[in-house]
C-alpha positions as a Markdown table, in Angstrom:
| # | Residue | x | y | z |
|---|---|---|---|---|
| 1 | Unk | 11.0 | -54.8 | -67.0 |
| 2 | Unk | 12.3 | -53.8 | -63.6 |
| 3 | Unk | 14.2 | -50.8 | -64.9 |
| 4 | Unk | 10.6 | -49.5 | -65.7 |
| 5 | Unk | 9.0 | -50.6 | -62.0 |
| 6 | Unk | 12.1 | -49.1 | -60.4 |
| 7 | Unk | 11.6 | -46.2 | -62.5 |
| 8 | Unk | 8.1 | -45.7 | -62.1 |
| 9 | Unk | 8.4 | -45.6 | -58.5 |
| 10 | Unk | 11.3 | -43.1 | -58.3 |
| 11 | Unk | 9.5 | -40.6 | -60.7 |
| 12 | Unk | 6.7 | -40.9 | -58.7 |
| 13 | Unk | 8.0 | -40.5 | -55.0 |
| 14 | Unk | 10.4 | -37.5 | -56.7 |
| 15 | Unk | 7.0 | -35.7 | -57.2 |
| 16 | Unk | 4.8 | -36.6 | -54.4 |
| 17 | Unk | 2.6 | -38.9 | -56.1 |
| 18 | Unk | 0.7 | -42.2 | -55.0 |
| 19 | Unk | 0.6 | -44.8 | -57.3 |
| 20 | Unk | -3.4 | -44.3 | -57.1 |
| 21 | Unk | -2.7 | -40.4 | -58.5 |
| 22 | Unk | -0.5 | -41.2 | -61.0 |
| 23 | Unk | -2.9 | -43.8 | -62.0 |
| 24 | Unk | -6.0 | -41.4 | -62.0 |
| 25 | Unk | -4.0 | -38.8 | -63.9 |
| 26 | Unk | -2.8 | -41.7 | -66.5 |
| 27 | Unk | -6.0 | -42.5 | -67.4 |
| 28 | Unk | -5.5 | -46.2 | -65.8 |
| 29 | Unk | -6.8 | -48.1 | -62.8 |
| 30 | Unk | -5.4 | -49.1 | -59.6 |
| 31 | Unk | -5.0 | -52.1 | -60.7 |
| 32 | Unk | -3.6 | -51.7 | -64.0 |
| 33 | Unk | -1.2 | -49.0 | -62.8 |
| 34 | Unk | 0.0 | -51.5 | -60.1 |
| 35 | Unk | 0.7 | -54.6 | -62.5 |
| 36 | Unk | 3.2 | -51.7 | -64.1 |
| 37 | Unk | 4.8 | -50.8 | -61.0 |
| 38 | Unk | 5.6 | -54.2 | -59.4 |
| 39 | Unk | 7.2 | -55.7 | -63.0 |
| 40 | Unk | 4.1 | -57.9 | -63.4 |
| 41 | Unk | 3.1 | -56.3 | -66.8 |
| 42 | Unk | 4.7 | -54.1 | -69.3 |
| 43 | Unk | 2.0 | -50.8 | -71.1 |
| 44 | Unk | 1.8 | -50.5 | -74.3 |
| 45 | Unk | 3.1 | -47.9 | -76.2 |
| 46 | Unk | 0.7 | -45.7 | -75.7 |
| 47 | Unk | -0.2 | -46.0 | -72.2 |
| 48 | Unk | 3.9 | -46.0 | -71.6 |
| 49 | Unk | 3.6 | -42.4 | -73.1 |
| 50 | Unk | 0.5 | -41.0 | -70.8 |
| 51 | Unk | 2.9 | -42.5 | -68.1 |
| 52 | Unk | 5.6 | -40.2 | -69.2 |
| 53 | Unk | 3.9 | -37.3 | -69.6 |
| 54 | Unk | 1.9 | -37.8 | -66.1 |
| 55 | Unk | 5.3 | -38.3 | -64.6 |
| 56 | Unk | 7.4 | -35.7 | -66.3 |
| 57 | Unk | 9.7 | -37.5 | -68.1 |
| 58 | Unk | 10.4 | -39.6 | -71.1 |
| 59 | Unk | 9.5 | -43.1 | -71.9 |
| 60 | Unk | 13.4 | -43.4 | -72.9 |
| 61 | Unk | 14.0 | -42.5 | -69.4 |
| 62 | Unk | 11.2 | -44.6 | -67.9 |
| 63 | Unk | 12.9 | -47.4 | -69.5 |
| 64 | Unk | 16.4 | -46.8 | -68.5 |
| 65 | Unk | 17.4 | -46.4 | -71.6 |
| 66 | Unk | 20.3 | -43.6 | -71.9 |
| 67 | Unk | 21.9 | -42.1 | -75.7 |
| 68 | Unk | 25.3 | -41.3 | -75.6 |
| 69 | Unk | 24.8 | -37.3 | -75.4 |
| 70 | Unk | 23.0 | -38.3 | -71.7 |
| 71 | Unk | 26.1 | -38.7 | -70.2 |
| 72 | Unk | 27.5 | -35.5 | -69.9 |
| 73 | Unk | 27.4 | -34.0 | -66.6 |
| 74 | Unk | 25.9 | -30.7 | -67.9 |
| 75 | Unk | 22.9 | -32.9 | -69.2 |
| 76 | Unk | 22.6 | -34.6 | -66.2 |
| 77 | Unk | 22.4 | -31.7 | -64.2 |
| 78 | Unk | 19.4 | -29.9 | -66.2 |
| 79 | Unk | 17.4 | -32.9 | -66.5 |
| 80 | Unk | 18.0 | -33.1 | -62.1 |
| 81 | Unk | 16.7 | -29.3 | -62.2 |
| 82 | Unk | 13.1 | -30.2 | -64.6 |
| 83 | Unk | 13.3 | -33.2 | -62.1 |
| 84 | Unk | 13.3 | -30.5 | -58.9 |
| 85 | Unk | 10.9 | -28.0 | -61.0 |
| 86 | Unk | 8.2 | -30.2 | -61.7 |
| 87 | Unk | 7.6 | -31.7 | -58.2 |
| 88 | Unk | 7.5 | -27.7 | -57.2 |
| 89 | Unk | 4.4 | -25.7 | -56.6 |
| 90 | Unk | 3.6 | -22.9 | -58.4 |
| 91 | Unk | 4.7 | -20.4 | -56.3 |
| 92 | Unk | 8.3 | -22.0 | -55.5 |
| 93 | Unk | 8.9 | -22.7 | -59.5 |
| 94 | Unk | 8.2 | -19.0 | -59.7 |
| 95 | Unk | 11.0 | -18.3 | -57.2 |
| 96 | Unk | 13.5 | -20.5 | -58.7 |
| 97 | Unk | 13.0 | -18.7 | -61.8 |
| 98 | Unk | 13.6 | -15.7 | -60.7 |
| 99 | Unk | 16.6 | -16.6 | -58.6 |
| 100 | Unk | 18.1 | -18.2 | -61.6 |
| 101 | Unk | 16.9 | -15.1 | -64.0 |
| 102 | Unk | 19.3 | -13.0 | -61.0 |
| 103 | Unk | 22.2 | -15.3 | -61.5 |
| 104 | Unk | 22.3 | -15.1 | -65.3 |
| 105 | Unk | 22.2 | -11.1 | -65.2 |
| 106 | Unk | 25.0 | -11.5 | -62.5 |
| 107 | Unk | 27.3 | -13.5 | -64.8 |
| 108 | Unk | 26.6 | -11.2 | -67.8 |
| 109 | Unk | 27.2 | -8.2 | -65.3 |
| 110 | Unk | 30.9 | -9.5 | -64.6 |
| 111 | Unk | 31.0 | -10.5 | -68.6 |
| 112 | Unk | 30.7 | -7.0 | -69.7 |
């Protein structure tokens, strides 16, 4: 499974998390979390879906497993922006909202 340690380790570093806070926030030990993150053990379905969910993402993506919609560049690009949103603090997110709020009344300005 070293798609999912890869993985694992890129979702976390993309929000700023230890492998001890991802674990806490799972539900998991150290330990446990660890075995998941080196390739030495696989979760279960249902831990593999706390992980997701602690990590802001989906198991599918965890997994490296890509549907043939994913490929798009448009898709690719929104799922990078929830990647840049959910490592943000409240306060930023709150900013990029309203900056991207500003650019969608721009665009319908010029449309009408």
């Amino acid at each position: 499974m070293e798609p999912l340690a890869t993985n694992l380790r890129k979702q976390a570093r993309l929000l700023g998390l230890s492998n001890a806070e991802v674990a806490r926030r799972a539900g998991l030990t150290d330990r446990r979390y660890g075995n998941y993150v080196t390739g030495d053990r696989e979760p279960d379905l249902a831990t593999l879906l706390r992980i997701s969910e602690t990590l802001n993402t989906t198991p599918n993506d965890l997994l490296g497993i890509r549907q043939a919609g994913d490929q798009d560049a448009e898709g690719k690009q929104l799922r990078r922006l929830l990647e840049i949103a959910g490592a943000m603090r409240p306060g930023d997110l709150q900013l990029l909202i309203i900056q991207a709020e500003a650019i969608v009344a721009a665009r319908a300005a010029d449309a009408g």
